[in-house]
N, C-alpha and C positions, 0 to 999 in steps of 0.2 A: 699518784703525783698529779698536782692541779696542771692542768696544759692551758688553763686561762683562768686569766685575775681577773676580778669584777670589781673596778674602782668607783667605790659612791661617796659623793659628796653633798649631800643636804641633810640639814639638823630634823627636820621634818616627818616623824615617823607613816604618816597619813598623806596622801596626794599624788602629784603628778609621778615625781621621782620612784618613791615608794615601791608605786604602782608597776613602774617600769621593772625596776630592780626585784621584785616579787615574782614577774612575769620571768624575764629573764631568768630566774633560777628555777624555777617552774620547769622552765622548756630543759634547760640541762639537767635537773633530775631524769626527767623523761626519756631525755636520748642517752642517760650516762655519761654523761660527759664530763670528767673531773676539771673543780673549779675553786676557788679560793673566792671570799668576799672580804676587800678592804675598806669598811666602812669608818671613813676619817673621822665623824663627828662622832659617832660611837664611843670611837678607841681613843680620843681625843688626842688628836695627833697634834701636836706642835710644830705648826706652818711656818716658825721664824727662822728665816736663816744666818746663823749666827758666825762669827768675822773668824773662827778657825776654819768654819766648812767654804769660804771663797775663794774660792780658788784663782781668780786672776788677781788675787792679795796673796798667795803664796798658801793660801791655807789647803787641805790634802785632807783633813780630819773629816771620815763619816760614821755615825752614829751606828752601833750598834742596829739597832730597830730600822735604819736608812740601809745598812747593808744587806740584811734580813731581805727588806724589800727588791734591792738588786738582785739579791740571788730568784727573790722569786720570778721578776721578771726572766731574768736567764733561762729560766727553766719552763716559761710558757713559751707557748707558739701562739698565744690571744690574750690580746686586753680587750676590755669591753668598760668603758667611761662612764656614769651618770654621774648627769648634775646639771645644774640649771647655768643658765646666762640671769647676772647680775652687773649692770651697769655696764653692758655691753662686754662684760668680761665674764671668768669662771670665778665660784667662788673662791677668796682667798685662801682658806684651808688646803684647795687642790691647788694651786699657784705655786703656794709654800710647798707642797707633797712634791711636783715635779721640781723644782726648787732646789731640794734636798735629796730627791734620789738621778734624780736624771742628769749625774755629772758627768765633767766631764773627765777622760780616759775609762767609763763606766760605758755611757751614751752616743759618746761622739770625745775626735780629737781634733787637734790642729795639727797639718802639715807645716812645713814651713811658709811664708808669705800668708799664713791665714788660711791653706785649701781645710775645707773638715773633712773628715770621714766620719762614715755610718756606722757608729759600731752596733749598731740594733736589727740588723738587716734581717729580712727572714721570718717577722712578726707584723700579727695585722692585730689594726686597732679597730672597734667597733665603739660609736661614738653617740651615746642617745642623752639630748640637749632638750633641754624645757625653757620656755620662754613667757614671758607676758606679752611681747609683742605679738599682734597677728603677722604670720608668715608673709605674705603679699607685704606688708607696707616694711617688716625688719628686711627684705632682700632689696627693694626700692633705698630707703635709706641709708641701712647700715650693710649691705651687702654681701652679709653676715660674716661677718669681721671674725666673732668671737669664734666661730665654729674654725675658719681658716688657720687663726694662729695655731690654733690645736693640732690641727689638723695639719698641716703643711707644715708650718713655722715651729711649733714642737715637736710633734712626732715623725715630720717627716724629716726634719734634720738632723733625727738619730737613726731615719730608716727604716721606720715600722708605717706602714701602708697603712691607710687610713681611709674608713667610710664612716660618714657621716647621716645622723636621722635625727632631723631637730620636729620639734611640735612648738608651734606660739600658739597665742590664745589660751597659755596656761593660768587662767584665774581661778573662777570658780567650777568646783571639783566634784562630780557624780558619776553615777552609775550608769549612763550612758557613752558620758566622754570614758570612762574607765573602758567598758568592751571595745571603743572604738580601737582606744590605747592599744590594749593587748594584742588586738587583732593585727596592728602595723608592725609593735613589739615583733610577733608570733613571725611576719613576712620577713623582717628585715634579719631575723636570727637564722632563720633558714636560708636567705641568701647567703649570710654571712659563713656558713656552717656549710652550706651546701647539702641540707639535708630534703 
């Protein structure tokens, strides 16, 4: 049984992302650790969210392949996210993914008066974000907004605990930036793991 899902989101076969998500399953072969990889662009998932599956329209309708994915969540104790920040957001592929599976009476509910509850409690997310901006000047301006929503604003409002490890200055791509990569990759998977 996979006890963590490995959500990738870029068209990208070569790069930062890649690299990351390469690394990543690297280190889980190694330690054994059973894992699932949902690569959206791959499998060409269909990010639209369509007027049966809305649910504050009265719609209740989830996709076969959308429930699929519920259950897998269910049944991890880890998410692990790739993907880059585009236009100070996630790409829309992953947008439309949490969109469509992370509904709600699935993720979260409303009490009366609006209170929510957590229905995700008990799972950690691990979050590895690529950027173009260099880090110093994207925390000075955008104060990394994109990483937040995710981070708090989605995840944490179904209750799944949430770290974050963004890299800017993701332009141009070699074999030096690569080992630095893996090297933070390799820290931040063992924090995360407690290995």
């Amino acid at each position: 049984m996979a006890k963590t899902l490995i959500i990738y989101a870029h068209p990208r076969t070569r790069g930062y992302c890649s690299t990351i998500r390469d690394e990543v399953e690297r280190l889980m072969k190694e330690k054994g650790e059973g894992y699932e990889l949902i690569d959206l662009y791959a499998m060409k998932y269909d990010p639209l969210l369509h007027e049966k599956e809305h649910y504050t329209a009265g719609g209740r309708a989830i996709s076969p392949r959308n429930k699929a994915f519920q259950q897998k969540i269910k049944r991890a104790e880890r998410l692990i996210f790739i993907y880059p920040i585009w236009w100070n957001s996630m790409p829309a592929i992953l947008k439309g993914w949490l969109d469509r599976v992370l509904t709600s009476h699935f993720a979260f509910r409303f009490l009366p008066y609006g209170i929510p509850v957590k229905l995700l409690k008990g799972r950690k997310a691990l979050l590895f974000i690529t950027g173009g901006t260099n880090r110093i000047l994207a925390w000075i301006f955008l104060r990394d907004r994109a990483a937040k929503i995710m981070a708090k604003d989605t995840l944490g409002f179904c209750g799944i605990k949430t770290s974050v490890c963004q890299f800017g200055s993701c332009t141009a791509f070699d074999g030096r930036k690569a080992a630095r990569l893996r090297k933070t990759v390799q820290r931040r998977m063992e924090r995360f793991y407690g290995w």
